[in-house]
C-alpha positions as CSV (number, residue, x, y, z in Angstrom):
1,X,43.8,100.6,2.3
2,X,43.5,98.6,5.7
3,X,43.0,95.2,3.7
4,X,46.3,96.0,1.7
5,X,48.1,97.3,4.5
6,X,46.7,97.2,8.0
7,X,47.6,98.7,10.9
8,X,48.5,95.5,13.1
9,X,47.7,91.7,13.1
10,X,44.7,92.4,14.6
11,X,43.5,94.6,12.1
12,X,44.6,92.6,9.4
13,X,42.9,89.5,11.3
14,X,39.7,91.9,11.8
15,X,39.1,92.7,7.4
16,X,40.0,89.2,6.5
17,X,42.3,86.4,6.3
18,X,46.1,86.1,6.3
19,X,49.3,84.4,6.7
20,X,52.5,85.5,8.3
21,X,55.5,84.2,7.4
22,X,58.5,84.5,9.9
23,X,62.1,84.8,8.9
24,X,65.5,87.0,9.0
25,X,65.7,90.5,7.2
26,X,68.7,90.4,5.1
27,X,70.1,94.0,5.3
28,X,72.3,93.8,1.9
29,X,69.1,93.6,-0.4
30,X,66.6,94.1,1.7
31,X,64.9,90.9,1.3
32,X,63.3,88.2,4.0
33,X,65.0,84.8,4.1
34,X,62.5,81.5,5.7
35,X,63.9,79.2,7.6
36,X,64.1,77.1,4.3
37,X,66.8,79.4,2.6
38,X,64.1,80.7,0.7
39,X,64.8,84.7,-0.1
40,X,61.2,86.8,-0.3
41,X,62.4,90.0,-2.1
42,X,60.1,93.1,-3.0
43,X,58.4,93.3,0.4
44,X,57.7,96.7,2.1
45,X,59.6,96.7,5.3
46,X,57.6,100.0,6.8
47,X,58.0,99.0,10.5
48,X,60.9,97.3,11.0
49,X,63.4,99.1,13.5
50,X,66.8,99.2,13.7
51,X,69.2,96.2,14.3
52,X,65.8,94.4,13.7
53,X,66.7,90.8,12.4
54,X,63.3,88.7,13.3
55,X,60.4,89.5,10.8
56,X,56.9,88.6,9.9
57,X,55.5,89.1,6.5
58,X,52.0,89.0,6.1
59,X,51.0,87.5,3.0
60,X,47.3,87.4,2.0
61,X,45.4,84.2,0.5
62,X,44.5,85.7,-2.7
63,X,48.4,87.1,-3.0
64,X,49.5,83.4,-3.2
65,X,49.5,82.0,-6.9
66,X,49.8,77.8,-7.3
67,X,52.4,77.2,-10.0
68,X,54.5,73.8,-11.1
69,X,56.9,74.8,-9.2
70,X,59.4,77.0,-11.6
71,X,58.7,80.3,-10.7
72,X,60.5,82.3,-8.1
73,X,60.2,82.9,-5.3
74,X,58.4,79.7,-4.4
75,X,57.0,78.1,-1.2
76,X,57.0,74.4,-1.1
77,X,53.8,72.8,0.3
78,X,51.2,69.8,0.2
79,X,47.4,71.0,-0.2
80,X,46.1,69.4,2.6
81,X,42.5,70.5,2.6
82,X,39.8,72.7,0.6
83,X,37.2,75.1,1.4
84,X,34.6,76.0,-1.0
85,X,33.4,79.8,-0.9
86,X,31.0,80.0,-3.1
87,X,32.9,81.6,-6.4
88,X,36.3,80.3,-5.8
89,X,38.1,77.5,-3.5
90,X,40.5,78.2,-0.4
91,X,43.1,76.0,-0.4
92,X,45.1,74.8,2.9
93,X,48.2,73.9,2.3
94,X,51.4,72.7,4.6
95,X,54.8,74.2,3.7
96,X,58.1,73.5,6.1
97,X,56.9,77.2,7.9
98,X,53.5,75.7,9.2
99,X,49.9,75.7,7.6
100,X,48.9,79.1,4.7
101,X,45.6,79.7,3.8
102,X,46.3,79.9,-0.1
103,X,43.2,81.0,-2.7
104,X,41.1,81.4,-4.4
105,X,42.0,78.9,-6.9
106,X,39.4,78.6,-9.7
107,X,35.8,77.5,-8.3
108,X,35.5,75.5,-11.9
């Protein structure tokens, strides 16, 4: 499943868009902290090498879910621009970690 889980940024860049989001790999549970304190937990970790403390995630746009702001984990942000594809809208939005490509949010 490239898409799901490619190879390398330019394969995931290559089958579609996508986000990375750098922090520090916490090695007691395994989890990715931002640079806001905020802890990402649940990610696969299949290429990170030992004493390896800077990561990237790569999050898709369609992986990201808008909320009111009350479910964990959460990245804060400001939709600052959207793009209409045809059956559903890409959102921009600017968090403290730089701009994410967030979608699709309903078309309706």
């Amino acid at each position: 499943m490239p898409y799901e889980k490619p190879a390398s940024r330019f394969v995931a860049g290559f089958i579609g868009n996508f986000n990375f989001i750098h922090g520090k790999l916490s090695r007691s549970d395994r989890s990715v902290v931002l640079p806001d304190g905020t802890a990402i937990r649940g990610v696969v970790l299949d290429k990170v090498g030992l004493g390896q403390e800077d990561v990237s995630v790569m999050i898709r746009p369609d992986h990201f879910r808008l909320h009111n702001g009350e479910a964990a984990p959460r990245l804060h942000g400001t939709v600052t621009d959207t793009t209409y594809l045809g059956g559903y809208t890409q959102l921009s939005v600017l968090t403290p970690m730089g701009r994410a490509a967030v979608g699709p949010a309903s078309a309706r």
